[in-house]
TIFI-42097 format. One record per residue (C-alpha): y, z negated, x negated. Coordinates in pm, whole numbers. Layout:
+--------+--------+--------+
!      v !      w !      u !
+--------+--------+--------+
!      Y !      Z !      X !
...
+--------+--------+--------+
This chain:
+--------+--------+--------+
!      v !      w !      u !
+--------+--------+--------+
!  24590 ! -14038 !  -2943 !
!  24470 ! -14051 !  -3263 !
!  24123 ! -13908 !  -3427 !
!  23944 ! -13954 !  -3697 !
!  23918 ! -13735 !  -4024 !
!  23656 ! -13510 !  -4087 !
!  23364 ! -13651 !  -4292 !
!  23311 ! -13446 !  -4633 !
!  22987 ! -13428 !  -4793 !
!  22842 ! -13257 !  -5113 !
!  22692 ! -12939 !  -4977 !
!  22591 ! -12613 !  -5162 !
!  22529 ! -12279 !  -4966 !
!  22202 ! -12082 !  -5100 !
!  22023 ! -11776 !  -5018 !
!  21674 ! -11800 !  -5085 !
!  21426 ! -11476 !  -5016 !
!  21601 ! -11297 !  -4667 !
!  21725 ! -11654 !  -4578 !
!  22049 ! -11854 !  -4616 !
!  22088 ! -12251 !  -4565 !
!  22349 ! -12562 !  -4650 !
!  22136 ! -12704 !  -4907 !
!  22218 ! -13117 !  -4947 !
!  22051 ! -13414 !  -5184 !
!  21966 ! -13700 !  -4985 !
!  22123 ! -13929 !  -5199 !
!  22464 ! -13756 !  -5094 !
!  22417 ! -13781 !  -4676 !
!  22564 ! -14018 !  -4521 !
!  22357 ! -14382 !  -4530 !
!  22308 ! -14342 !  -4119 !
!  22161 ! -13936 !  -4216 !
!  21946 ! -14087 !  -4528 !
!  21649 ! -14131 !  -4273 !
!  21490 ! -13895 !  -4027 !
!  21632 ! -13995 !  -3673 !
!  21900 ! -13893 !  -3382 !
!  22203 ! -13953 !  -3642 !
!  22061 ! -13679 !  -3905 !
!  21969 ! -13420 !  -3648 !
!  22330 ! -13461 !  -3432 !
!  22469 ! -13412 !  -3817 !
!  22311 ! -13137 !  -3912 !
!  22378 ! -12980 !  -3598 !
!  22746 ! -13026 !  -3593 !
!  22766 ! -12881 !  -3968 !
!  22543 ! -12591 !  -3882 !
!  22781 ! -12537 !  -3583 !
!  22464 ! -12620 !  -3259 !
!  22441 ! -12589 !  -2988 !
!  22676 ! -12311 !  -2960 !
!  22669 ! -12141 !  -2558 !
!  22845 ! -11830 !  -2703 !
!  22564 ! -11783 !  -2969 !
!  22780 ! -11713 !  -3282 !
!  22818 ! -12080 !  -3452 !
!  23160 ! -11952 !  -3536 !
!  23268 ! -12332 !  -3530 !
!  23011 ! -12419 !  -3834 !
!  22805 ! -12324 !  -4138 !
!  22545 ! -12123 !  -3946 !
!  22542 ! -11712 !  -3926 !
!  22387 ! -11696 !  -3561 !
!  22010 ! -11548 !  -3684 !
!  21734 ! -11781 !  -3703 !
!  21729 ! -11640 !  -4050 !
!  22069 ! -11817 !  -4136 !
!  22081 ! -12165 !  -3931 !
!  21885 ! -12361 !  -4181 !
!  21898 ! -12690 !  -4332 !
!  21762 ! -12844 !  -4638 !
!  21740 ! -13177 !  -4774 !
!  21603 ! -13229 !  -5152 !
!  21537 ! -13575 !  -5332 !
!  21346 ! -13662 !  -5642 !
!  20987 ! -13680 !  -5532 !
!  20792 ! -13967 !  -5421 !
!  20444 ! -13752 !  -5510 !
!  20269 ! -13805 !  -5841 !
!  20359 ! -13496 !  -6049 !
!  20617 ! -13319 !  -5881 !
!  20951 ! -13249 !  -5905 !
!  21139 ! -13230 !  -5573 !
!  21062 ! -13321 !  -5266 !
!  21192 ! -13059 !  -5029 !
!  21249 ! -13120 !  -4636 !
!  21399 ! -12829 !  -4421 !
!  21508 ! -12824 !  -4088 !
!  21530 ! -12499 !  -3878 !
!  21848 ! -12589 !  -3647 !
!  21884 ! -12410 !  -3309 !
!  22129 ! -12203 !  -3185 !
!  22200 ! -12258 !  -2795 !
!  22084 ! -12635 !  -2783 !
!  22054 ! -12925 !  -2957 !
!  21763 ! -12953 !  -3134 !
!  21641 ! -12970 !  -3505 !
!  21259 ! -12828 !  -3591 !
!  21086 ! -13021 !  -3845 !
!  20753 ! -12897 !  -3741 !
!  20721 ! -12639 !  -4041 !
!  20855 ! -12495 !  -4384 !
!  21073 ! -12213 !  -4427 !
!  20912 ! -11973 !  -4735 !
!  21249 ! -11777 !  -4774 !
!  21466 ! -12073 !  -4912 !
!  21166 ! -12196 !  -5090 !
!  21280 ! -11935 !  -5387 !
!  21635 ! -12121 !  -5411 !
!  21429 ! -12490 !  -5402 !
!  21378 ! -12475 !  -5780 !
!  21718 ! -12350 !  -5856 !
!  21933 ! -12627 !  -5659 !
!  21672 ! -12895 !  -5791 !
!  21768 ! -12843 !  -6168 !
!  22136 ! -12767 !  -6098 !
!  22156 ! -13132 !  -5877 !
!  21953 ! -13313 !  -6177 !
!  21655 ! -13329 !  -5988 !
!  21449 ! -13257 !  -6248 !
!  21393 ! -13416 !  -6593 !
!  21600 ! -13226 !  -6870 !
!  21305 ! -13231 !  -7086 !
!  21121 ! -12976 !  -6832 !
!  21415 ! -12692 !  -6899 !
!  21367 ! -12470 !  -7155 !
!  21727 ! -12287 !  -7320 !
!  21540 ! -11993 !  -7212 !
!  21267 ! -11893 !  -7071 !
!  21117 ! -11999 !  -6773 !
!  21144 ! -12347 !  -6574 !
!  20856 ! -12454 !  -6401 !
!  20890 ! -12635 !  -6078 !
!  20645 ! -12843 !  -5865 !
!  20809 ! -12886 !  -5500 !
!  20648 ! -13161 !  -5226 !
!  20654 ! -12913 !  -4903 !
!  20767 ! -13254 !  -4738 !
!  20709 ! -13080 !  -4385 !
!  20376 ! -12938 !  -4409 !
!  20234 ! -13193 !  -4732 !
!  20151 ! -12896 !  -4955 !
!  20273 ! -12825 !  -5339 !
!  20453 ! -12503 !  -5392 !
!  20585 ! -12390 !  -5745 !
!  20853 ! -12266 !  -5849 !
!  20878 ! -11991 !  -6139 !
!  21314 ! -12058 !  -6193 !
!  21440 ! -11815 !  -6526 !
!  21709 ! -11986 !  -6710 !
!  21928 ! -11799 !  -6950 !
!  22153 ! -12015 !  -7212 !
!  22064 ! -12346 !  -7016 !
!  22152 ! -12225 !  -6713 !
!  21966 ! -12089 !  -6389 !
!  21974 ! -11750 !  -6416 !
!  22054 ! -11567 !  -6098 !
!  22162 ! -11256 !  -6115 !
!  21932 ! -10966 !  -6200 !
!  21773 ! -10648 !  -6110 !
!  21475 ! -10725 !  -5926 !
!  21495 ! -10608 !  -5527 !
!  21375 ! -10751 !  -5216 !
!  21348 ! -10560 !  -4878 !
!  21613 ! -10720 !  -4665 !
!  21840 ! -10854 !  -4925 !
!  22129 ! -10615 !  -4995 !
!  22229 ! -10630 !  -5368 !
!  21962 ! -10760 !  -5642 !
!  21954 ! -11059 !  -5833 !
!  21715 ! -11249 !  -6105 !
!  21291 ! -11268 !  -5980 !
!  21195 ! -11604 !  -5902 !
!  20783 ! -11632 !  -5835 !
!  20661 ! -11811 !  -5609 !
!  20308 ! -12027 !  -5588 !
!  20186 ! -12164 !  -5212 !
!  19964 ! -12410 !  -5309 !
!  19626 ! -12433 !  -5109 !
!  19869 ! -12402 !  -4819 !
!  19596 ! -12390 !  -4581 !
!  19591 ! -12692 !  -4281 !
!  19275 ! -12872 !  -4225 !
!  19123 ! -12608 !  -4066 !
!  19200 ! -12257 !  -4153 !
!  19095 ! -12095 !  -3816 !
!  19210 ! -12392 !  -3589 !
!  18941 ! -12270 !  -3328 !
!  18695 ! -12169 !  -3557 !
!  18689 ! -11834 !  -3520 !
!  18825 ! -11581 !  -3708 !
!  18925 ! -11400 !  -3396 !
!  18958 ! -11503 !  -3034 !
!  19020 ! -11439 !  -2694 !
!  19344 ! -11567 !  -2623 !
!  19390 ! -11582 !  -2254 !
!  19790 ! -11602 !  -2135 !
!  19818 ! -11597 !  -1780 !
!  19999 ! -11340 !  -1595 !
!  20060 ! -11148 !  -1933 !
!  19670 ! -11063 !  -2015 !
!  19407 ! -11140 !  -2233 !
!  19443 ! -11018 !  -2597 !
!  19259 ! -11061 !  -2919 !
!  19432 ! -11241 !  -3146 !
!  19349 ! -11460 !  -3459 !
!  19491 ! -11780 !  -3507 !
!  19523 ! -11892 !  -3846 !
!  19714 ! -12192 !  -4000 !
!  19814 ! -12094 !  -4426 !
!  20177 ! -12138 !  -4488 !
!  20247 ! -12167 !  -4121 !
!  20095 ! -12156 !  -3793 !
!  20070 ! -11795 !  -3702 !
!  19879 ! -11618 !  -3393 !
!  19821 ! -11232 !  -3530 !
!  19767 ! -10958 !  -3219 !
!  19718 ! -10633 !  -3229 !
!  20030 ! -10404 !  -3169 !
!  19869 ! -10144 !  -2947 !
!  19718 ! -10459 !  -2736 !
!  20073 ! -10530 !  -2636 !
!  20180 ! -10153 !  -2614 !
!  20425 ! -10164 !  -2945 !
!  20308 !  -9912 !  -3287 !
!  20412 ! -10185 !  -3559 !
!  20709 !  -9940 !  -3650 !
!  20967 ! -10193 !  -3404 !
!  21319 ! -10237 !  -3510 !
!  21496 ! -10571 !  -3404 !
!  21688 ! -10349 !  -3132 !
!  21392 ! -10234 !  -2984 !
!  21246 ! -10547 !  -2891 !
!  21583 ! -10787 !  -2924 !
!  21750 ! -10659 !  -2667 !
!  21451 ! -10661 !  -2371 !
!  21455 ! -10950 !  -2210 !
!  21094 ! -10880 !  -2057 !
!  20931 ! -10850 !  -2349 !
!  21109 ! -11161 !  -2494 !
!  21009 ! -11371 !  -2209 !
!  20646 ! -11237 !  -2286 !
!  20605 ! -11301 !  -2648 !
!  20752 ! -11686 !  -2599 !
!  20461 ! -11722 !  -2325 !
!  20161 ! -11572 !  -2567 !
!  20313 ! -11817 !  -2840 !
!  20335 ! -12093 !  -2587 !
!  19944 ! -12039 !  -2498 !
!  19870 ! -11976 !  -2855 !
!  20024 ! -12321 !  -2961 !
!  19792 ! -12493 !  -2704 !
!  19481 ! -12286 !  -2815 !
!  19526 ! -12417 !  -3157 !
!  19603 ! -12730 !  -3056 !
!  19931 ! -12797 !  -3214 !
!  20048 ! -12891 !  -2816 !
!  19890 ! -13045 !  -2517 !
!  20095 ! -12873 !  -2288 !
!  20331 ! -12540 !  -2193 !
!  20633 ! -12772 !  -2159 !
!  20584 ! -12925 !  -2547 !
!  20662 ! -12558 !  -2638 !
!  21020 ! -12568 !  -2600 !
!  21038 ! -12897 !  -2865 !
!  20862 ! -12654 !  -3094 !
!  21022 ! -12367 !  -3133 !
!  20972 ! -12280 !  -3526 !
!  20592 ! -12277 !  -3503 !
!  20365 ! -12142 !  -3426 !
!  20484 ! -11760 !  -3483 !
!  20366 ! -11503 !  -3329 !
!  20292 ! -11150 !  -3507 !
!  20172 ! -10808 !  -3427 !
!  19958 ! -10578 !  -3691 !
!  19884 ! -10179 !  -3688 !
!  19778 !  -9954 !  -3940 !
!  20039 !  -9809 !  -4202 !
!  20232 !  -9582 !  -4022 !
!  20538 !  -9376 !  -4133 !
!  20948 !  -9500 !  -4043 !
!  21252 !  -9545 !  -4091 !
!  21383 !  -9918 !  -4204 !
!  21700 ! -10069 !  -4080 !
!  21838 !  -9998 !  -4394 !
!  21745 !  -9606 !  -4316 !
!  21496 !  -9663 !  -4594 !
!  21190 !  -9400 !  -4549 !
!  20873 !  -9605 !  -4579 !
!  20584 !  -9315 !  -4651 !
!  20214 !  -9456 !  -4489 !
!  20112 !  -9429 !  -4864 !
!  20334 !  -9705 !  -4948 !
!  20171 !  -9977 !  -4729 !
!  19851 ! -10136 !  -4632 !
!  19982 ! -10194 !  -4284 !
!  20269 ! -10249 !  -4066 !
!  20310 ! -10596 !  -3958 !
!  20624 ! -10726 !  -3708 !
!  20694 ! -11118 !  -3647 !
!  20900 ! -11356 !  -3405 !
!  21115 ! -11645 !  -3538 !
!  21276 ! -11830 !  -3312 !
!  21242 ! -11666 !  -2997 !
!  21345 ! -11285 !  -3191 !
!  21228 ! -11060 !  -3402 !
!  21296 ! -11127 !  -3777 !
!  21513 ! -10893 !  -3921 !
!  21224 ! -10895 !  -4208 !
!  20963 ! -11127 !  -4295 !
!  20957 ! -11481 !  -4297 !
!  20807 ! -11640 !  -4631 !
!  20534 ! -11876 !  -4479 !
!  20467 ! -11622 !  -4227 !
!  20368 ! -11373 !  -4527 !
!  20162 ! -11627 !  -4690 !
!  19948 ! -11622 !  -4356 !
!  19959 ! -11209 !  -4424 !
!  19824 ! -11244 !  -4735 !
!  19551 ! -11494 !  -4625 !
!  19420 ! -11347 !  -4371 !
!  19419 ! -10978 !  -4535 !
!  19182 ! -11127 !  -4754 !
!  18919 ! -11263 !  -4516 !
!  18722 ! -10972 !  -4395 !
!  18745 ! -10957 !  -4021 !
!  19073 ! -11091 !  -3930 !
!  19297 ! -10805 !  -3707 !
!  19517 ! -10864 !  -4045 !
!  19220 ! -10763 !  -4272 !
!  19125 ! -10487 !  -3976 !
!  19423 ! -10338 !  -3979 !
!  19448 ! -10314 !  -4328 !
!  19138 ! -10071 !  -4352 !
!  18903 ! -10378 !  -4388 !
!  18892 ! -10362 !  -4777 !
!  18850 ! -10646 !  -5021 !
!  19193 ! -10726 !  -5139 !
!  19371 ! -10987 !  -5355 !
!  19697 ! -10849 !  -5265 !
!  19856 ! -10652 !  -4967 !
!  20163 ! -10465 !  -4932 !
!  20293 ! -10442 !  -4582 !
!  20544 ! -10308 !  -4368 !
!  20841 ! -10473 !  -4136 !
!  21166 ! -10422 !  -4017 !
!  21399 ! -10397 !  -4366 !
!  21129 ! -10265 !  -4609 !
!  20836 ! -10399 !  -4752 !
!  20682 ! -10684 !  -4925 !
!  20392 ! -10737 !  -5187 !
!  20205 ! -11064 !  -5167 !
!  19885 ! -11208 !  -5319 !
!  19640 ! -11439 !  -5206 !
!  19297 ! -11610 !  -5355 !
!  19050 ! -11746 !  -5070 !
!  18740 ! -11940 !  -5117 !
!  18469 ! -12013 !  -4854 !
!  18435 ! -12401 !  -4938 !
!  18150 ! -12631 !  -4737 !
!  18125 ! -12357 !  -4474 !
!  18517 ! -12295 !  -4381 !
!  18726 ! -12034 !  -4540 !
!  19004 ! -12189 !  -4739 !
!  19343 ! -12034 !  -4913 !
!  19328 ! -12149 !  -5263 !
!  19686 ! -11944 !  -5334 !
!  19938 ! -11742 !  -5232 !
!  20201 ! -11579 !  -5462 !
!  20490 ! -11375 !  -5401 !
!  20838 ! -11239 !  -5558 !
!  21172 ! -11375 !  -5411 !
!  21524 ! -11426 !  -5539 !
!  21767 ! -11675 !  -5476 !
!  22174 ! -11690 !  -5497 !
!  22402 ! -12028 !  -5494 !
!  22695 ! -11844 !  -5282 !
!  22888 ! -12148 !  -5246 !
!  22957 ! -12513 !  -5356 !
!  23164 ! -12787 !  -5273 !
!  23185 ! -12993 !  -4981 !
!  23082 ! -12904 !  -4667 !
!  23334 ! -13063 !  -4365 !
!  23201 ! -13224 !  -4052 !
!  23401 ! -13445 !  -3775 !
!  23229 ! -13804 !  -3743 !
!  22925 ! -13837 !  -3541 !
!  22913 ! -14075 !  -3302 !
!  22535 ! -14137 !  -3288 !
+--------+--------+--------+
């Protein structure tokens, strides 16, 4: 019986922030993958190496962490003055399913970097030297981002000496701008903070904010943790798992992004849920000492059903946000100063990021978030798929 080659397509392999996708041009998919639909998503799945029962994609391009299944897609932009558009898809591990629903912060830094190596952007924007200036189309969430890219003898310069908390060896500083990267409404509900009732888990204050991504904030001690959690204390307890997938179930209907418990499971990237203390002493999984004086506040956050190993990029834009609106459990836990920028705690390290808010016709409004990332082409070629059928 005979089969039919592999498919090869024009792929490169990036790590952006604490993140790691296959990073494509639309022009080079496939016609059938051009436009969004069943044919992309089976695709991208199939590269990636989903739905995978044994939960290491050891049969495809992803590393088995919600941190390292990723997908982007970049074309020249179809927005007046931008660059890129940029489209990223968070790909499952045990099933079959693609997320569109939201951006991904972390591979945001390596955006700017695969745009002007792929001739995405006009020549006459790249300096010899000096820095390159990118303005991205967040194609999933409709929001400019820019892109700070250094480039050294006409090229992208990536390696370097600045660190990031989660990312093992350094590499060249790439600045970040979220863009009024607030939704329609800040505070979905309208409040600051709520009551978020979850049945037969409890009732908890929580504040539900929308800037970068959708993100429902509790307190740590609410939900008996200290904000010093490792992955393997949480990870590996099925029980509390199973609880922080209801509260983000509940949460998504409380700020209306579903109708219903069952629409959770077709939205798994957002909303995210996150717990906050007060800065507290401990050890990183690195075995990093972070001292109390070196943080604002501890802060620990879900992706994809687990805790991240460190911070997810939108999610820290929705840090930064709400540390900067007086009130919020974020802003609480932070000692309840005035702030333009907060440095907080989480599982590898810590992470500086800045915000500007604006009360604007009554509402509270992110105006901009900035933060420090890096980003690393690790490989390029041709990524090698067998035909999809549909």
């Amino acid at each position: 019986m005979k089969f039919k080659p592999q498919i090869k397509i024009p792929a490169t392999n990036m790590r952006g922030g604490t993140s790691k996708g296959v990073f494509f041009r639309l022009e080079d998919l496939p016609k059938q993958a051009q436009i969004a639909g069943e044919y992309r998503d089976n695709l991208l799945l199939r590269i990636i190496g989903s739905p995978d029962p044994y939960g290491k994609q050891t049969d495809g391009m992803g590393g088995a962490t919600s941190s390292t299944s990723k997908t982007v897609i970049l074309s020249k932009s179809s927005q007046v003055g931008h660059d890129v558009d940029y489209l990223f898809g968070q790909v499952a591990i045990d099933r079959p399913f693609v997320d569109w629903s939201g951006n991904c912060g972390n591979l945001t830094a390596a955006v700017g970097s695969f745009a002007i190596t792929s001739g995405l952007v006009d020549a006459n924007k790249i300096p010899d030297n000096g820095i390159c200036v990118v303005k991205i189309w967040q194609a999933n969430i409709k929001k400019t981002i820019i892109a700070h890219v250094p480039i050294t003898d006409d090229q992208v310069q990536e390696t370097g000496d600045f660190e990031l908390d989660g990312v093992t060896f350094p590499a060249a500083e790439v600045k970040i701008e979220f863009v009024e990267p607030t939704a329609d409404k800040l505070f979905p509900t309208g409040n600051i903070v709520d009551d978020l009732e979850v049945p037969g888990v409890g009732t908890f204050k929580a504040t539900l904010i929308n800037a970068g991504i959708p993100t429902i904030f509790l307190n740590a001690e609410d939900i008996n943790y200290t904000g010093t959690e490792l992955q393997g204390d949480i990870n590996s307890d099925d029980k509390a798992l199973a609880m922080f997938e209801t509260i983000r179930a509940y949460g998504a209907i409380k700020m209306g992004l579903i109708d219903n418990i069952e629409q959770a499971k077709t939205r798994q990237h957002t909303p995210k849920v996150t717990f906050v203390a007060p800065p507290e002493a401990y050890i990183s999984s690195s075995g990093k000492a972070i001292k109390e004086s070196d943080i604002d506040l501890n802060v620990r956050a879900l992706s994809m059903g687990l805790l991240h190993h460190a911070m997810m990029g939108t999610a820290a834009v929705a840090i930064a946000t709400a540390s900067a609106i007086p009130g919020t459990l974020v802003n609480l836990a932070a000692s309840a100063k005035e702030r333009n920028f907060v440095t907080f705690g989480h599982p590898s390290g810590v992470l500086k990021v800045g915000a500007e808010v604006a009360i604007e016709n009554g509402q509270w409004q992110a105006k901009k978030v900035i933060m420090s990332r890096s980003a690393r082409v690790l490989m390029e070629g041709k990524v090698c798929v067998p035909p999809i059928n549909k």
